[in-house]
N, C-alpha and C positions, 0 to 999 in steps of 0.2 A: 504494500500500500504506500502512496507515495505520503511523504509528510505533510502534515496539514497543520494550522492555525490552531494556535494554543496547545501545541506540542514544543514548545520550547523554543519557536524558533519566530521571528516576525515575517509579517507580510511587505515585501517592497511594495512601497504605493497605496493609495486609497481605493479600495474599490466604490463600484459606483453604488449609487443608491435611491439616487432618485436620476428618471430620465424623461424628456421631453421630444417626440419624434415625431417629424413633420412627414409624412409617407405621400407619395405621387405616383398613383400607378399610369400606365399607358395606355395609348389609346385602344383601350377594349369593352368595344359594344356587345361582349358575348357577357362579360364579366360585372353585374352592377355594383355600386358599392355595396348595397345590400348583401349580394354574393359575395360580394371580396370581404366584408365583416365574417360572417360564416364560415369561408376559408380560413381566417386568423384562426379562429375558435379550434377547428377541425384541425389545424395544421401546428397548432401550439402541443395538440397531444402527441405528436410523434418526437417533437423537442423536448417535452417533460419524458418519452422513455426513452431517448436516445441519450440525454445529460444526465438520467436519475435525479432530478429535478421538481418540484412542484411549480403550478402557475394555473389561478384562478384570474378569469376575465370576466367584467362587472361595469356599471357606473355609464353602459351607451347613453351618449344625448347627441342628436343631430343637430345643425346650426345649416346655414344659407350653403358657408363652403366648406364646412367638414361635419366628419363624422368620429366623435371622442370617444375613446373607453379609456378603463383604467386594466393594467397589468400587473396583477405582483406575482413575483418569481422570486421563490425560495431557494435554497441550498442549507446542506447541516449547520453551516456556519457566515449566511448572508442574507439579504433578502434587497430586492430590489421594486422600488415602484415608479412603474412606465407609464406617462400620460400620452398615450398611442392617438394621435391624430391621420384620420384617414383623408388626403384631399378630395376634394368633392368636384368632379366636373364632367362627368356622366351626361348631364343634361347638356353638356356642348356638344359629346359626341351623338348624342339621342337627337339632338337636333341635326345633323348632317344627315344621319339614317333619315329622316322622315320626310326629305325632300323625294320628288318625285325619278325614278328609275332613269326616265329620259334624261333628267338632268346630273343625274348621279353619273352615269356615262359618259353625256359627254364633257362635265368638267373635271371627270376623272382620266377621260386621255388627256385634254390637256395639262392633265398637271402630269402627267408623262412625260407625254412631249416635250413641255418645262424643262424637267430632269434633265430628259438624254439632249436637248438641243442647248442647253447651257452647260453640257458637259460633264456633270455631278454623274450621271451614268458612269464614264469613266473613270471618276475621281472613284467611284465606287469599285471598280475591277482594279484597282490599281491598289487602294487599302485593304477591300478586303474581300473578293471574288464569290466570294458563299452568300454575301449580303447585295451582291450585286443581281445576284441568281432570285435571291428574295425579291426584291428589287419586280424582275421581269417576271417571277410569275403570274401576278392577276392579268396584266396586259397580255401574254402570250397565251394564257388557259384561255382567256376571253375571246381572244383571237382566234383560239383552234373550235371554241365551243362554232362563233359567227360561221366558219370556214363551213363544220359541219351542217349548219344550218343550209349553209350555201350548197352544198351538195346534194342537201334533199331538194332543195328546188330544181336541181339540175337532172337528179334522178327521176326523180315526178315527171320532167320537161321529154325526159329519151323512153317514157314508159307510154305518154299519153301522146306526145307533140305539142302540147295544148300549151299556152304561154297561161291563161288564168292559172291554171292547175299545177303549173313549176311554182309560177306566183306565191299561190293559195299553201305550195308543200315548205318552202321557203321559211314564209310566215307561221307557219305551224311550228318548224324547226326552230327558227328564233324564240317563237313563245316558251317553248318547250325550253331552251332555254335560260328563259329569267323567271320562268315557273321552278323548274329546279336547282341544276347546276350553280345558277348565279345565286341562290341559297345555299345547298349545300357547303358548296366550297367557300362561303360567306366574300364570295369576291365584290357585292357591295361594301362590306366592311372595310376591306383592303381597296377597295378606290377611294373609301368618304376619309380614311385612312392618309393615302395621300392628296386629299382635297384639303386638308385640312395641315397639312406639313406644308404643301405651297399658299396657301392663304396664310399660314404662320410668317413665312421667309418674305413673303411680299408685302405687308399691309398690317399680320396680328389680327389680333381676335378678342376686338373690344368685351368680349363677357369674361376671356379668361386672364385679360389686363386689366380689371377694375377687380377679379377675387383675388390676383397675383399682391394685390396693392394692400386690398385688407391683409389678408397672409402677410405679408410683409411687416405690417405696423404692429400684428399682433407677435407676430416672431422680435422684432427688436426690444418691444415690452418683456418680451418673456425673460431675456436674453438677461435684461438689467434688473427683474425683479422676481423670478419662479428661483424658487430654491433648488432645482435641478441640479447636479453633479454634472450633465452634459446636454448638448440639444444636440437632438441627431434629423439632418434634413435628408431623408433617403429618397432617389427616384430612378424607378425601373420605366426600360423600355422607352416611347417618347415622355412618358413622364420627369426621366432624367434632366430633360430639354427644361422643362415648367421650371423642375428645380434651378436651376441655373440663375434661371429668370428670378424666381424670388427672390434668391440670395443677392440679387444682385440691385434688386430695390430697396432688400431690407439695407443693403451697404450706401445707398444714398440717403436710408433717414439716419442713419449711425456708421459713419466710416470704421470707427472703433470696435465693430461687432465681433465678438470673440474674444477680445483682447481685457477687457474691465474684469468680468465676473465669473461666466460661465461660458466656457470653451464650446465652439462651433465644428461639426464635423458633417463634411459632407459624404455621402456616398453615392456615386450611379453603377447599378449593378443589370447586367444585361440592356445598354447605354445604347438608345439610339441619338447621341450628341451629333457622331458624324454625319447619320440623316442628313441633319438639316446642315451644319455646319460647314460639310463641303459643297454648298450650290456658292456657286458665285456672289450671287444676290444675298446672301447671308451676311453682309457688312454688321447689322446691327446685334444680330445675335452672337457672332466672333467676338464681338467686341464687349458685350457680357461675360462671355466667357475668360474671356480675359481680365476684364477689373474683377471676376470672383477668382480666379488661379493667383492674380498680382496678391491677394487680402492674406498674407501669410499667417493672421490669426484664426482663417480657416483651413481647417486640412480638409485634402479631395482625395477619394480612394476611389480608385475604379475598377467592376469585378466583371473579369472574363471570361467565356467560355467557348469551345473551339467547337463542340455541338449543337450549341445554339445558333442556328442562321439568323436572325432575329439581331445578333448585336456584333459590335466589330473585334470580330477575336486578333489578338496580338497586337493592340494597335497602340502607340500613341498620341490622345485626340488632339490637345495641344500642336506637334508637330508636324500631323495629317492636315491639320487644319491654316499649316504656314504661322504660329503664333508664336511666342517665346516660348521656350521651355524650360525657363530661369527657374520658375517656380508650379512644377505641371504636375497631374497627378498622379500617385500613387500607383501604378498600376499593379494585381491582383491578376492573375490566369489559373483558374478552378479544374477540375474537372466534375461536372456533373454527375458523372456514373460513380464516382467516388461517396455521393453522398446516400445513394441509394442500394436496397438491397437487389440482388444480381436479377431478381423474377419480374420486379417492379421496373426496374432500369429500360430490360428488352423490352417490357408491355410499352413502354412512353416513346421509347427512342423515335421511331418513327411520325410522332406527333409533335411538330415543332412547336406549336401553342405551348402545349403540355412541358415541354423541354423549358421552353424558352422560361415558363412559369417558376419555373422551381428555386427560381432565383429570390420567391417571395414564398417561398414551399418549404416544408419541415421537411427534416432529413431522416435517417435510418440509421446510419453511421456521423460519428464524429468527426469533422474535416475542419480545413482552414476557413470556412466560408458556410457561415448557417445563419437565415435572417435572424432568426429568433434571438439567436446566441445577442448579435450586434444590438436589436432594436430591446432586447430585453434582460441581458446578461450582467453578470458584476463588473464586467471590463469594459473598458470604454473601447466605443467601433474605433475610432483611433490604433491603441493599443492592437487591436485584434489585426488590424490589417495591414502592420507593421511588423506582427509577429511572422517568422517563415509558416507558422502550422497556427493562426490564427489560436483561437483559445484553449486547443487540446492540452496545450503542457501547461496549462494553466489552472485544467479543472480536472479534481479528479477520480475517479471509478463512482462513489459515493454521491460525484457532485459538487462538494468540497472545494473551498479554492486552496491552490496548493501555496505552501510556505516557500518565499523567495521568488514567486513567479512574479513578471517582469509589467508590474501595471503600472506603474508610474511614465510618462510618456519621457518622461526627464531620461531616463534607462534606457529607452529605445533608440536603436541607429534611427538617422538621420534618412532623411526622404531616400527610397533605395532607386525611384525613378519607374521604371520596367522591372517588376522582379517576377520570376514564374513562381 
């Protein structure tokens, strides 16, 4: 058993004890917040038998733009309470859904067309080839579904001669269609998807920069008056994107953020930053990203994965994106299959939602990289993604935190840059 707290020996460092986490998920219409509270719930049990661990979740109340509970997670010898903040912006993407089909087409070629003619296509096979493939699938499925459509008209045409009846078989194909296919494969979601990334890059999206702003005002309050031990701003997926953004309005009402009371850590995990940040037209969002990298009172940790086609494996976003990389983030490279048991691993692998998800998903095994652990654990996500093996040699069999593990961030090497 390894040594533990009040065996004679001190703990380096404070652990935490109270935490404040700002969470941004991405844009998923399959996902409500409602579901994604549920998920927490569900996904918190496989984190209480994978640490030996307790954690009870209580205290939900909704507001305009989130959705709060409260967290506490125990150990034999800690306890911690999490004021877990869900952001709320479901109704922006619920309103892209509810435009009509026609219109969902075709302002979703052209925010295609956007892409690959202003060269972010590119920019995208050139970072990072798997996300580029991502990239092209709705457009090319849509593509081959139209084609087949096209052929039943053709077939109808060499069966009948009749031009009505090619017509009439065409149309039928097409319906067929966006009666299924373009449901199943939820390839409206992946165009409103990118309707919604080119309206961000060109113009913004006045409903989600008037909650960005409250979010912000209420984050720098927090910052100078919650008794928090840490505030943790996590965003997966394009959620990462939002994050950025907040951070970086909260750093105009308080340049100082981080640096007074209670230390700021950011994390994007399964990061679609690059997204958006390699279009050309991204001037204004580079340039976020940069005053929040410049704020050395926040640290950025960024968590990758090389089975996830969904986020940019191996990258650094900083210098993908042409920026300084004086002060850039942290970079994390996971592996997914590591955190799951070998039955559960194959059933998902082929489900890149599913994959890409797990990045906000409870684990099986103990690895460098478990939300639960960051957003609810004694160690600060700091700490954890500085450590090579994240909190494992930190916590032990029991649950326990171990005597001399390295939580004090003061202890920790210095920004490692890219580390695997």
């Amino acid at each position: 058993m390894n040594p533990r707290i009040g065996a004679g020996k001190t703990m380096s460092g404070k652990p935490v004890a109270k935490r404040l986490v700002f969470h941004i998920g991405g844009y998923d219409p399959i996902t409500s917040h409602v579901t994604a509270q549920r998920r927490f719930v569900r996904e918190i049990a496989r984190f209480q038998r994978t640490w030996s661990v307790k954690a009870a979740v209580d205290g939900s109340h909704d507001t305009v733009d989130q959705i709060q509970w409260n967290v506490t997670t125990t150990g034999p010898d800690w306890l911690v309470e999490t004021d877990y903040r869900l952001v709320r912006w479901h109704d922006v993407i619920e309103a892209f859904g509810r435009r009509s089909i026609g219109s969902r087409i075709s302002v979703g070629i052209l925010a295609f067309l956007d892409f690959v003619l202003a060269g972010t296509l590119w920019r995208y096979l050139l970072s990072n080839w798997r996300y580029a493939l991502f990239f092209l699938y709705p457009l090319v499925t849509f593509g081959l579904l139209i084609a087949a459509a096209f052929l039943i008209g053709v077939f109808a045409f060499k069966i009948t001669g009749s031009i009505p009846i090619a017509a009439g078989g065409g149309l039928f194909g097409f319906a067929a269609v966006l009666a299924g296919p373009w449901r199943w494969l939820h390839l409206g979601d992946l165009f409103d998807d990118w309707i919604f990334s080119r309206e961000y890059i060109r113009c913004g999206n006045s409903e989600i920069e008037q909650r960005l702003d409250r979010l912000a005002a209420e984050l720098v309050v927090a910052a100078s008056n919650s008794a928090a031990d840490e505030i943790l701003v996590i965003g997966h997926s394009l959620g990462a994107v939002l994050a950025v953004d907040l951070l970086d309005r909260a750093l105009k009402l308080d340049p100082a953020l981080g640096r007074n009371k209670i230390p700021v850590t950011f994390l994007s995990v399964g990061s679609s930053i690059l997204k958006i940040g390699l279009h050309p037209k991204a001037m204004r969002f580079r340039s976020t990203v940069e005053r929040v990298a410049k704020s050395r009172a926040i640290f950025w940790g960024d968590y990758q994965a090389l089975i996830d086609v969904l986020n940019f494996y191996k990258s650094r976003p900083m210098a993908e994106m042409g920026l300084s990389t004086e002060n850039e983030a942290t970079v994390r490279v996971v592996k997914l299959s590591r955190m799951l048991d070998d039955d559960i691993y194959q059933r998902i692998r082929f489900n890149f939602f599913r994959v890409h998800c797990q990045f906000v998903s409870g684990n099986d095994k103990r690895t460098s990289y478990d939300y639960f652990m960051l957003t609810c654990g004694p160690i600060s996500a700091k700490s954890q993604t500085l450590a090579p093996d994240g909190a494992v040699s930190m916590i032990a069999d029991d649950g326990g935190l171990i005597a001399n593990a390295p939580l004090s961030e003061s202890e920790l090497p210095g920004n490692p840059g890219a580390a695997a």
